[in-house]
Structures are given as structure tokens and as C-alpha cells.
N, C-alpha and C positions, 0 to 999 in steps of 0.2 A: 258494607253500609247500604243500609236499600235509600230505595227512590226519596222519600217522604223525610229522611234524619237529612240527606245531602241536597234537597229542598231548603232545610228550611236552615242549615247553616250554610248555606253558601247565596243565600236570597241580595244579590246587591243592594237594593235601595234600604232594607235592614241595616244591612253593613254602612252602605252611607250615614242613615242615622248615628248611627254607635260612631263614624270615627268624621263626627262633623267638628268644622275648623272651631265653632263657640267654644265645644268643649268643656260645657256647663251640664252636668248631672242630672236627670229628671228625680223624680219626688213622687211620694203616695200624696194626693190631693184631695184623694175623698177615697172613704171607704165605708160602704153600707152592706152590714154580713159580712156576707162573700163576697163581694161585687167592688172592684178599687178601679181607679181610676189615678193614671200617673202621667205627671205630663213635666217638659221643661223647653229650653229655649235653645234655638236652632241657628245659626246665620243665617245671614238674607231674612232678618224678623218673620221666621218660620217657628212654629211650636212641633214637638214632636207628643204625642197622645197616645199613651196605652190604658185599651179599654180590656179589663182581664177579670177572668168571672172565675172565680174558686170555693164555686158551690159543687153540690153534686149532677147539677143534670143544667141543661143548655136555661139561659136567662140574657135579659136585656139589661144591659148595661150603658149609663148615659151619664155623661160630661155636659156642664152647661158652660157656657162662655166665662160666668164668674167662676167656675172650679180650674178653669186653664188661664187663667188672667188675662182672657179678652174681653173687651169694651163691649157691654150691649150696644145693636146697631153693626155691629162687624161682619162681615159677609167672607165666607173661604169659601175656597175651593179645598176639599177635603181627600187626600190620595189614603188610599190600603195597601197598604207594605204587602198586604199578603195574598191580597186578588189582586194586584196590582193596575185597581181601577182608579177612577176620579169621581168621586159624588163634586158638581160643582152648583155657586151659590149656594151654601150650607148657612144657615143663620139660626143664633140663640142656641142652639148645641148639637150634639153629635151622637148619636147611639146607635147600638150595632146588636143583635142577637149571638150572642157569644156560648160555643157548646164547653163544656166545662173541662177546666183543666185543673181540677183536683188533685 
């Protein structure tokens, strides 16, 4: 197995998502083309947010507050599963430049 397949299946806070106590399924919430956007509900009234681009070549990809069932006016803090950074104070939505996974 190289570096990059054993990255990204053994990513903990991935994992945590997937085996959180809610337990509640996310959903395709929007889909424009290629461009979807999946989101569902987390414990601790956390949302969990997949922004996934299934075009041919890298595009931005964006969630607004009404497409993940938050309240205009709602402020996060925003974590990446996959840089495992924090964007915090995020308000009115979330987008990301996403390379293509066709």
C-alpha cells in the first residue's frame, strides 16, 4: 500500500465522522453539473460537509448556510478533515477549490 491510499484510509477525524454516536446519514444537498455538495448532522450539533467536484479539472465548490440547514447569521468554525486545519469565524457559507475527482 503506498503513502497516499494509507493516508487517506486510516485519516482519524475521517473516521470519527463516519462512526459518530448521531449516526444520521448525510445527503446530496445540492448538485450543480459536476459540483455536489453533501452534508448531514453530527452530535454535539455539529454538521459534517462534503464539498466534491466531479468535473474534469480542479473548480470551486460552495455550500451556503441554507444548503447545509444553517440559520443565516450563524458563525463556525470550519475544520478540513483533510489538512487538518481550522478556517474559524466562517459565515454565510464555505467553499473550497477542489482538484477533480472524476
Amino acid at each position: 500500500m503506498d503513502d497516499t491510499t494509507h493516508e487517506l484510509i486510516s485519516n482519524a477525524e475521517v473516521i470519527a465522522v463516519n462512526q459518530d454516536k448521531l449516526g444520521v446519514q448525510g445527503k446530496k444537498v445540492k448538485s450543480t453539473n459536476d459540483l455536489e455538495v453533501w452534508a448531514g448532522p453530527l452530535s454535539d450539533n455539529k454538521v459534517a460537509v462534503i464539498l466534491w467536484n466531479r468535473s474534469s479539472s480542479r473548480a470551486t465548490v460552495t455550500a451556503s448556510w441554507s444548503d447545509i440547514g444553517l440559520q443565516q447569521g450563524t458563525t463556525v468554525d470550519a475544520r478540513d478533515l483533510w489538512e487538518h486545519s481550522t478556517q474559524s469565524l466562517v459565515s454565510g457559507e464555505i467553499s473550497a477549490e477542489i482538484d477533480s475527482h472524476a
